[in-house]
C-alpha positions as CSV (number, residue, x, y, z in Angstrom):
1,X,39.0,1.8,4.6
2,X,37.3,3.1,1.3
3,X,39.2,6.3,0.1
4,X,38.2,9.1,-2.2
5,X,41.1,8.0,-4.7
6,X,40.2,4.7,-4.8
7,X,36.5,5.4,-5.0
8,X,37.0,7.6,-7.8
9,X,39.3,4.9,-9.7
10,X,36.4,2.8,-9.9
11,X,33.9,5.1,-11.1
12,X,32.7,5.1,-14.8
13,X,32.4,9.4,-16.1
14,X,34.5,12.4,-16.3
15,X,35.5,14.0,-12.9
16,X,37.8,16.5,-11.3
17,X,39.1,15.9,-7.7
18,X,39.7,19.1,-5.4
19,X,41.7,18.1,-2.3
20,X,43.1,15.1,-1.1
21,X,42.4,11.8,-2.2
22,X,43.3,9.8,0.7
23,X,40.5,10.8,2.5
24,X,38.2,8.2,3.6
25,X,34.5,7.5,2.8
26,X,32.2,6.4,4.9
27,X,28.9,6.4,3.4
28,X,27.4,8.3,0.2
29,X,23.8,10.0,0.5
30,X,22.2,13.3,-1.4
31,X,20.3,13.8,2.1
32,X,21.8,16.1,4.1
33,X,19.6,15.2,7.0
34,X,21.6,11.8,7.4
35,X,24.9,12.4,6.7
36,X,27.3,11.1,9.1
37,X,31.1,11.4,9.9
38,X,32.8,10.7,6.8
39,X,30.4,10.9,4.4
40,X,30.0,11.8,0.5
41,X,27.4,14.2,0.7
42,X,26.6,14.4,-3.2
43,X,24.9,18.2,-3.9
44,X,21.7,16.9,-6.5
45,X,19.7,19.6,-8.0
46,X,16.0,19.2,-7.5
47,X,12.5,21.2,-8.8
48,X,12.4,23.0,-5.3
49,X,16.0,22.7,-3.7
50,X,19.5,23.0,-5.0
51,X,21.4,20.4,-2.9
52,X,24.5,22.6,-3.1
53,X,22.7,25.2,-0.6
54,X,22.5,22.5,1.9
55,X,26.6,21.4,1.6
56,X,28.1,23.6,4.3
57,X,25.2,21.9,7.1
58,X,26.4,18.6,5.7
59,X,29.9,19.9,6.3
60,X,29.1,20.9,9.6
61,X,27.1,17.7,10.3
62,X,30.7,15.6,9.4
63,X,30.6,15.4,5.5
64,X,33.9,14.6,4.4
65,X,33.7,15.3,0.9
66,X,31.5,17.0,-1.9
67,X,29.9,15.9,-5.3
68,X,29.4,19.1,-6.7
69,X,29.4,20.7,-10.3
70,X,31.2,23.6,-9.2
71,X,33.7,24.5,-6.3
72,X,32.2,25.6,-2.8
73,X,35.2,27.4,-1.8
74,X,34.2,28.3,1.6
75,X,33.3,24.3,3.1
76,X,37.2,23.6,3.7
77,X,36.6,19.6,2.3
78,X,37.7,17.6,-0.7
79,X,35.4,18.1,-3.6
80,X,34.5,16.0,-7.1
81,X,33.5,18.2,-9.8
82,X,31.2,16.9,-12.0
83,X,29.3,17.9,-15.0
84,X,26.1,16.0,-13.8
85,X,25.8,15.4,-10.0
86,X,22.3,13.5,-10.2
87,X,24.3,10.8,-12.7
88,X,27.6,10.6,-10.8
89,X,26.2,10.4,-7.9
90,X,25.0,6.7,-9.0
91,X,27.9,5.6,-10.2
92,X,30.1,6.5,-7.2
93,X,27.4,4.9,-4.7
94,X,28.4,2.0,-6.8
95,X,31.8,2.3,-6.8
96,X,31.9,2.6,-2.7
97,X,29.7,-0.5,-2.2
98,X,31.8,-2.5,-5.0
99,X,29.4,-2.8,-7.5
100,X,26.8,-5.2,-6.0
101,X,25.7,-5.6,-9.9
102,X,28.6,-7.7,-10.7
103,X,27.8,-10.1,-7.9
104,X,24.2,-10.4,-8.3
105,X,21.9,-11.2,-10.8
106,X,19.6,-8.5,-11.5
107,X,16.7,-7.9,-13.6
108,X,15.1,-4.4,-14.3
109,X,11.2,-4.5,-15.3
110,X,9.7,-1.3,-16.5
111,X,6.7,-0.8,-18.4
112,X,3.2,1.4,-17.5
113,X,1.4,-1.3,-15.9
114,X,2.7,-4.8,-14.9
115,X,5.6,-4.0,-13.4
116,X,5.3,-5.5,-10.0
117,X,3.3,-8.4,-11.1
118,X,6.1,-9.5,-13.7
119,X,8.4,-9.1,-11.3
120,X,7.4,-11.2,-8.8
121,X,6.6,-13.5,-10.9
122,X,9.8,-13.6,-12.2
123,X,11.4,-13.7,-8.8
124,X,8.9,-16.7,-8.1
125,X,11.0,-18.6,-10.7
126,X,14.3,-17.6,-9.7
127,X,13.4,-18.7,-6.5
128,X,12.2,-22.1,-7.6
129,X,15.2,-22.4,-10.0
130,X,17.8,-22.2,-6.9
131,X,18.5,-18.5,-6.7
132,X,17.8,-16.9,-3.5
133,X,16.0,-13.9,-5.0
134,X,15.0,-10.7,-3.7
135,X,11.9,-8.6,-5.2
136,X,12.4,-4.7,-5.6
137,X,9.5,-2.3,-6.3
138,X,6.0,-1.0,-5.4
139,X,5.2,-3.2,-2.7
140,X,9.1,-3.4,-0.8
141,X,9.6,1.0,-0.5
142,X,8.0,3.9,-0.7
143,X,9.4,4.6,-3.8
144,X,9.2,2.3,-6.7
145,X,12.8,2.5,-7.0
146,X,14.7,4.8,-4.4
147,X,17.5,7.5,-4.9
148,X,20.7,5.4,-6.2
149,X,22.4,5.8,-2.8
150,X,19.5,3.7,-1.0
151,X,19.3,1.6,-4.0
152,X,23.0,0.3,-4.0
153,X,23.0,0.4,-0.6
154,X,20.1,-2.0,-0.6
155,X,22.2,-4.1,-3.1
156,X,24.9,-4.5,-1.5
157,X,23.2,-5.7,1.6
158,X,21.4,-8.0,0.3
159,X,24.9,-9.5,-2.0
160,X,26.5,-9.8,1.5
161,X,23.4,-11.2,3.4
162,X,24.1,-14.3,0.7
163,X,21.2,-12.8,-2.0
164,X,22.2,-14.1,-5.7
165,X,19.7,-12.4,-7.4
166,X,17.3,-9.5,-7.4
167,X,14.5,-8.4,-9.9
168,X,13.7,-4.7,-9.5
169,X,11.1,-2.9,-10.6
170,X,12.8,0.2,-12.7
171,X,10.4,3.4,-13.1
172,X,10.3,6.2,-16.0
173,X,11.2,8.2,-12.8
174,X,14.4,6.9,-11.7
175,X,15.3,6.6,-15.2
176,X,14.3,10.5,-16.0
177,X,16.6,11.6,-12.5
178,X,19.6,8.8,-12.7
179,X,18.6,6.4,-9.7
180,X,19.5,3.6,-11.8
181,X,23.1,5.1,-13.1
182,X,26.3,2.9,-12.5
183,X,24.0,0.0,-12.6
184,X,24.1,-3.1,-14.8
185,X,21.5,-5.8,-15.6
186,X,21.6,-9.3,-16.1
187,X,18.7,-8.3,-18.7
188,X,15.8,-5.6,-19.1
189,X,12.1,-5.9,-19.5
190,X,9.8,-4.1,-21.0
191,X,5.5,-4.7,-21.0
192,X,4.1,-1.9,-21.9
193,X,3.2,1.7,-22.1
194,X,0.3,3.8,-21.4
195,X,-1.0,6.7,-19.8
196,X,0.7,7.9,-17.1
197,X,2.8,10.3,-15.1
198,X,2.5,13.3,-17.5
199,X,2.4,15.4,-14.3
200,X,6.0,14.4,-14.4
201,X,6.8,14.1,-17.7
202,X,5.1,16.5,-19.7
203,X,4.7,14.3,-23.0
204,X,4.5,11.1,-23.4
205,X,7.0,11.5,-25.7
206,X,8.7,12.3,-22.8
207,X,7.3,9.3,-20.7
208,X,8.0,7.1,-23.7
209,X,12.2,8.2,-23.9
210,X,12.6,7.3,-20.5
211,X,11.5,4.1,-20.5
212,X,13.4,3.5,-24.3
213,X,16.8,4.3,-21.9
214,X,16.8,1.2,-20.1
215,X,17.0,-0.4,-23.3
216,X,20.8,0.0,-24.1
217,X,24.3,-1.2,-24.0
218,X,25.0,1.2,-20.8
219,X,22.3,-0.8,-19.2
220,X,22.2,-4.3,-20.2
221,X,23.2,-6.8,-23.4
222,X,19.6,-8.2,-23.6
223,X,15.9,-6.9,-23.6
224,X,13.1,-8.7,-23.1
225,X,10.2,-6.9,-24.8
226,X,6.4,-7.0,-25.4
227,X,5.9,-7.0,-28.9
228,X,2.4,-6.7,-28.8
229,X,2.9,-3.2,-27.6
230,X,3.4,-0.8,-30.2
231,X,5.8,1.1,-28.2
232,X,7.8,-2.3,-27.2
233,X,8.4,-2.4,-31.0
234,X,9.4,0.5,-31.9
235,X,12.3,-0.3,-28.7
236,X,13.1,-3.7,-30.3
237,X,13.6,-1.8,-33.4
238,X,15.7,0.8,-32.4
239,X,17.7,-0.6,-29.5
240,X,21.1,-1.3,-30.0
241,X,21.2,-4.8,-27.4
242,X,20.3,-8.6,-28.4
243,X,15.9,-8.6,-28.0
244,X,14.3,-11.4,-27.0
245,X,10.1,-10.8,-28.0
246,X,7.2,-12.1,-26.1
247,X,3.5,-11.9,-26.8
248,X,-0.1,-13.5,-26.7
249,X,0.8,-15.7,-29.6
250,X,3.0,-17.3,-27.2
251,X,0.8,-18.8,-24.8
252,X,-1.5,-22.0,-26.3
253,X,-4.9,-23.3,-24.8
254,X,-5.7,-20.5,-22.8
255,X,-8.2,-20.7,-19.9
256,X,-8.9,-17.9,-17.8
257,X,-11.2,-17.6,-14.9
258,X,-11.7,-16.8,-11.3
259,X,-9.1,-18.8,-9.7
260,X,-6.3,-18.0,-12.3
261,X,-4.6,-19.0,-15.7
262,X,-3.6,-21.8,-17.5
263,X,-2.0,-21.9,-20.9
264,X,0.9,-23.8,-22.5
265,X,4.7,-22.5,-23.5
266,X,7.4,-23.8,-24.6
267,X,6.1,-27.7,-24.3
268,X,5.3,-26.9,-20.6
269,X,1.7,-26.5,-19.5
270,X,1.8,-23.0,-16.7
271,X,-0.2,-22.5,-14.3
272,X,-0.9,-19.0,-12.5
273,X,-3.4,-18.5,-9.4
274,X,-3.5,-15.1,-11.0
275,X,-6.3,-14.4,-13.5
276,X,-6.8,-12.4,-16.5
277,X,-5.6,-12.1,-19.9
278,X,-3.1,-9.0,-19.0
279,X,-1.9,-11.6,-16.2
280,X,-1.1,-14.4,-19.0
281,X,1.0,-11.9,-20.9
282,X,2.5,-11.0,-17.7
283,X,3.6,-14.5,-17.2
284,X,4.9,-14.6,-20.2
285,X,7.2,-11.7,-19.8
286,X,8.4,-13.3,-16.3
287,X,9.0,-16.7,-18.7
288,X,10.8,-15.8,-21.7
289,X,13.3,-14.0,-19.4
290,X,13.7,-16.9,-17.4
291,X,14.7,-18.8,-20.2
292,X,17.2,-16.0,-21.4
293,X,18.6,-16.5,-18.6
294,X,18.7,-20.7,-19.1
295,X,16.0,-21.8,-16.9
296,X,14.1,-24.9,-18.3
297,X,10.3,-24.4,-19.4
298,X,9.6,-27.7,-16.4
299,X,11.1,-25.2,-13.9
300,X,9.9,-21.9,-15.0
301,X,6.4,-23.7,-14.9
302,X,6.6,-24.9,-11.7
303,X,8.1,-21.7,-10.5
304,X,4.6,-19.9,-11.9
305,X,2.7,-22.7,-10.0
306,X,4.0,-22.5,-6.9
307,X,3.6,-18.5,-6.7
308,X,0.8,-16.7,-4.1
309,X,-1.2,-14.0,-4.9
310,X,0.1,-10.4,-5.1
311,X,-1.3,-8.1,-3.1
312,X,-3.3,-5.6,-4.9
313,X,-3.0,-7.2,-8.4
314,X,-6.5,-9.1,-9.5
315,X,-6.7,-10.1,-6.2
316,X,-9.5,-12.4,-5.2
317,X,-11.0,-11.9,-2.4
318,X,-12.9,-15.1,-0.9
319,X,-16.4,-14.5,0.8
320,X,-19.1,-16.7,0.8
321,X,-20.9,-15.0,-1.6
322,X,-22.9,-15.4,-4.8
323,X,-20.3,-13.1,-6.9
324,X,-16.9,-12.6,-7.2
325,X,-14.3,-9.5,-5.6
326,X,-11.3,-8.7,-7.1
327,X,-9.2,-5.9,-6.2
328,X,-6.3,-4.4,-8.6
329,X,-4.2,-1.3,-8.9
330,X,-5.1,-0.6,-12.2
331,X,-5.5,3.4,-12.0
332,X,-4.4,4.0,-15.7
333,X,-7.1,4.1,-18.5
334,X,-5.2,1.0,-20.0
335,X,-4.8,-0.7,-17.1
336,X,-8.6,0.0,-16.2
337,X,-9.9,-1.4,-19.4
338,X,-8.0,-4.4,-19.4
339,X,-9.0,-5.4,-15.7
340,X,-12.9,-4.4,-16.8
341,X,-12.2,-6.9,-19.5
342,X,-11.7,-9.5,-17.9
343,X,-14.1,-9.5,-15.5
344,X,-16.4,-9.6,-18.6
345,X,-15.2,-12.6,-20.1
346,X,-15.6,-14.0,-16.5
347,X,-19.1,-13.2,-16.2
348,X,-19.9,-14.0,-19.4
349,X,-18.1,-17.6,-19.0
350,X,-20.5,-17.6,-15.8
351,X,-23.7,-20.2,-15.8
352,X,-26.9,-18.1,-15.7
353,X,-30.4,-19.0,-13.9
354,X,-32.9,-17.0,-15.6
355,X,-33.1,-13.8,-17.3
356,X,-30.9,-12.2,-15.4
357,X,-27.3,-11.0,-16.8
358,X,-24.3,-11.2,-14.8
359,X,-22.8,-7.5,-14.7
360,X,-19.4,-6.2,-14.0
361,X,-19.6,-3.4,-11.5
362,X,-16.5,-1.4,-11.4
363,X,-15.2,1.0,-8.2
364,X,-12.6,3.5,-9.0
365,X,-11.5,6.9,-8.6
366,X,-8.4,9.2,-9.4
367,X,-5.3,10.3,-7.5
368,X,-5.1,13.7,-6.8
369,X,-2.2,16.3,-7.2
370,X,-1.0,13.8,-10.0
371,X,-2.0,13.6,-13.6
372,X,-5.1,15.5,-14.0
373,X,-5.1,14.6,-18.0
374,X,-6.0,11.1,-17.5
375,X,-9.1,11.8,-15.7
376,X,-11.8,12.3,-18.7
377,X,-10.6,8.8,-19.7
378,X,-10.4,7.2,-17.1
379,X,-14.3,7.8,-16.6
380,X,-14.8,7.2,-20.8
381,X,-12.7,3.3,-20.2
382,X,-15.1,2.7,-16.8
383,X,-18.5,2.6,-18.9
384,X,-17.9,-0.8,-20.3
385,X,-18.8,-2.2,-17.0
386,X,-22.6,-2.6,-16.4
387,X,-22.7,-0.3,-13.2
388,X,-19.6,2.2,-12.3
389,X,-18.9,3.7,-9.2
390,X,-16.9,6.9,-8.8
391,X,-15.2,7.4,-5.3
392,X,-12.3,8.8,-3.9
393,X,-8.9,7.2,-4.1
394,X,-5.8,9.6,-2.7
395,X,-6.9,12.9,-3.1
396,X,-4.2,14.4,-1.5
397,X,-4.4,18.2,-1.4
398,X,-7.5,18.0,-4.0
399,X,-10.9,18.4,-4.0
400,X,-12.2,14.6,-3.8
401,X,-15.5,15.9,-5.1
402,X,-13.4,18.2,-7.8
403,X,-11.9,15.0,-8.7
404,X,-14.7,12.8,-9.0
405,X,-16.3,16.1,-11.1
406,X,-13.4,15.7,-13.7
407,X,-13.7,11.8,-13.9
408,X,-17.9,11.4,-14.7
409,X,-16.7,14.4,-17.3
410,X,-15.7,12.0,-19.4
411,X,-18.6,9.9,-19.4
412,X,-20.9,10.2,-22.4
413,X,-24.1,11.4,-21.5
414,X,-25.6,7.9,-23.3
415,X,-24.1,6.0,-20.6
416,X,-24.6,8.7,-17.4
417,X,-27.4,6.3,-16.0
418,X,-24.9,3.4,-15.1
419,X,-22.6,6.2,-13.1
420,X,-23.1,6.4,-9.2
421,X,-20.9,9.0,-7.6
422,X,-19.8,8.2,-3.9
423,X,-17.3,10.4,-2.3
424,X,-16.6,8.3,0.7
425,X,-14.4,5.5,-0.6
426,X,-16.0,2.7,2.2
427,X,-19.4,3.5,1.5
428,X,-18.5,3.1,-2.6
429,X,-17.0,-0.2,-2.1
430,X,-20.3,-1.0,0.0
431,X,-22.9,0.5,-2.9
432,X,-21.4,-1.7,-4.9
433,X,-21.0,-5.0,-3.4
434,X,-25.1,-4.6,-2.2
435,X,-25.8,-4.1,-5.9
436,X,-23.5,-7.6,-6.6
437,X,-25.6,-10.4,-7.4
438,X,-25.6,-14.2,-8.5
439,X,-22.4,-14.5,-11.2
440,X,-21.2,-10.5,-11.2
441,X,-17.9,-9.3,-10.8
442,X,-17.0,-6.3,-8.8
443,X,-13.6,-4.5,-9.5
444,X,-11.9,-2.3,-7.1
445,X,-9.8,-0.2,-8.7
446,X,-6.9,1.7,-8.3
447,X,-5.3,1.4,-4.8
448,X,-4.1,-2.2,-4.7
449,X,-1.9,-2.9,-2.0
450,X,-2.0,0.6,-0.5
451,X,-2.7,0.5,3.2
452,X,-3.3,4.3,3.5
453,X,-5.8,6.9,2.0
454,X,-4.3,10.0,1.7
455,X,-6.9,13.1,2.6
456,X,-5.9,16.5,3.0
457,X,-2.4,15.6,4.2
458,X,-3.6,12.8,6.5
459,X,-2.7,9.3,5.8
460,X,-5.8,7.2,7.0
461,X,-5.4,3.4,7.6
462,X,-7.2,2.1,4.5
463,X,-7.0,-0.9,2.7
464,X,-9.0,-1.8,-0.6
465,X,-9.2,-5.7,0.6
466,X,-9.2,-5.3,4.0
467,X,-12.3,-3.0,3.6
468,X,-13.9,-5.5,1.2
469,X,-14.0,-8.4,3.7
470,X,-15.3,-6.1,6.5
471,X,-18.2,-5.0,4.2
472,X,-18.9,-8.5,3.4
473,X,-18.6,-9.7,6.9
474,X,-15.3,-11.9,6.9
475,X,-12.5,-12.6,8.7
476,X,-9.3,-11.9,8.4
């Protein structure tokens, strides 16, 4: 039996305890919803709701204790004052599953763009090294990283199903509201930063702070970080933990093309079945903090090798086809560039028959009810492919066609001529892969792995590759 005394005696942070500490705890959660007999019902502030006006139905629902930051006279239970609820509430989920950190090894990867990719990755090599690993993020929740009761709940079930180590994927959210409080890594990792979430954040100042927070002694003893980025710099410069630097200079006798990357580290030659450049530096991420944590380059090499395609991330799609299909999340202008990018050093690598030019013929579109700012340039970073097509991607509670509007905005009125606009996101994907011919390479952007479009509230079954292959006529 887990009491509130000896919960509390394990918890890290100031605190005040209002009743008796001998009562028992069953369960933590900040959703009053599922809180069952015995439970820590912890009172979170939020944009919309104050968690405090829901404490006497978690009372009433069998709540047998409060985090609060002030005293609820009138709910009759044992209450923890604290000056932060959102950040205490992480490290007494902690504390109540016995801090799965210190049995695990866990990896935190934040950054804009690369996070999942890195990550599995990375949890490709643990797996390969021994480690029964488990992979965290986009393509495992709903959110990229939950609310820190789910989270250490999720820990500590894997630690007792016989899990050894865990790479997560950490976002500037959870870091801005505390999900990833009361927990310690193994090591951090860092691969960029770019536009994104100001709908959140405000700034990217902002953005940027979050992101620096992982990077610190309350966190972690070690950082693995990009130093091509100038943001990863300015961390490795600042941080007050040991850094450990990756970057393209890393990586010898690159060749990239259709079917992946190969390049050489560390006296081992790697292979990936994952193109592009951004996909090499990925790697090497996934690499150099393998070897921090004393894997060999021979077995962090054949841990890359061995790997499968991610869903959603420079997928290929096979067809039987004259030109290639690949289908990525990039919906950031960074993200977007880098992707077009290397579907031009693909075409051009390809062998030409005539005249003809292979082209790179992009599909994208932007979110809606998220970051309106990034639009303009998202539809500016498009026009370096040969022929762009602007569709729908989750509009959400938006105007699709408002959307689209915004994007083709951005595009200079030079390059208007190589802009289709196609609202429905099927027929897009179709335009462009009848406009494909010998050597091109279409990009669909944006979605990834998503298996929903969200329209107007709806979530409609929709999946980027899935679509692809019933356009082109193949099987699944």
């Amino acid at each position: 039996m887990r009491t509130l005394g000896g919960v509390l005696a394990r918890t890290a942070g100031q605190c005040r305890l209002e009743g008796d500490a001998n009562a028992e705890i069953t369960d933590v959660t900040n959703d009053s919803r599922s809180v069952r007999s015995g439970a820590m019902y912890c009172c979170v502030r939020g944009e919309r709701h104050d968690g405090h006006d829901f404490a006497a139905d978690a009372v009433r629902r069998g709540a047998g204790s409060l985090l609060v930051d002030h005293v609820l006279p009138s709910c009759g239970v044992p209450q923890v004052v604290v000056g932060d609820t959102r950040r205490a509430m992480g490290q007494v989920a902690a504390a109540f599953h016995d801090h799965p950190c210190e049995s695990l090894k866990v990896i935190g990867v934040t950054g804009t763009n690369g996070k999942t990719t890195t990550a599995h990755m990375l949890g490709a090599i643990l797996n390969h090294s021994g480690e029964r690993t488990t992979v965290l993020g986009t393509l495992s929740g709903i959110r990229t990283t939950p609310e820190s009761p789910e989270l250490q709940r999720t820990l500590a079930q894997e630690r007792d199903g016989g899990t050894t180590a865990v790479v997560m994927e950490v976002s500037s959210h959870a870091l801005a509201l505390q999900r990833v409080a009361g927990m310690r890594f193994r090591s951090t990792v860092f691969t960029n930063l770019g536009h994104d979430h100001l709908d959140f954040h405000r700034t990217q100042d902002a953005y940027f702070a979050a992101k620096q927070s992982l990077f610190s002694k309350e966190y972690t003893a070690i950082g693995v970080i990009n130093g091509d980025d100038p943001f990863g710099r300015v961390i490795a410069e600042h941080c007050d933990i040991e850094v450990a630097l990756f970057g393209m200079a890393d990586a010898g006798n690159t060749t990239v093309d259709a079917a992946g990357s190969e390049f050489s580290w560390r006296g081992a030659r790697i292979h990936c079945v994952i193109g592009g450049d951004f996909n090499v530096l990925n790697a090497l991420a996934a690499a150099t903090t393998a070897a921090e944590l004393g894997i060999s380059p021979n077995v962090i090499a054949a841990g890359l090798g061995a790997m499968s395609q991610i869903p959603g991330r420079f997928e290929r799609v096979v067809h039987g086809g004259n030109f290639s299909v690949f289908v990525d999340y990039a919906h950031t202008p960074e993200a977007l560039g880098k992707v077009i990018a290397t579907a031009r050093a693909l075409v051009d690598g390809s062998p030409t028959s005539g005249p003809r030019r292979p082209r790179v013929i992009v599909v994208f579109g932007c979110g809606g009810d998220r970051d309106p700012s990034k639009r303009q340039e998202m539809g500016r970073v498009a026009c370096t492919a040969d022929l762009v097509v602007v569709t729908s991607d989750n509009p959400r509670h938006e105007s699709p066609e408002a959307i689209i509007g915004a994007i083709i905005a951005g595009v200079p009125d030079s390059e208007r001529g190589r802009v289709v606009s196609e609202v429905d996101r099927r027929r897009a994907i179709s335009v462009a892969c009848e406009s494909a011919g010998p050597g091109d390479v279409v990009i669909i952007a944006g979605r990834g792995h998503e298996a929903t479009q969200s329209i107007a509230g709806e979530e409609i079954p929709f999946l980027d590759a899935h679509v692809v292959r019933s356009v082109l006529g193949v099987s699944e």
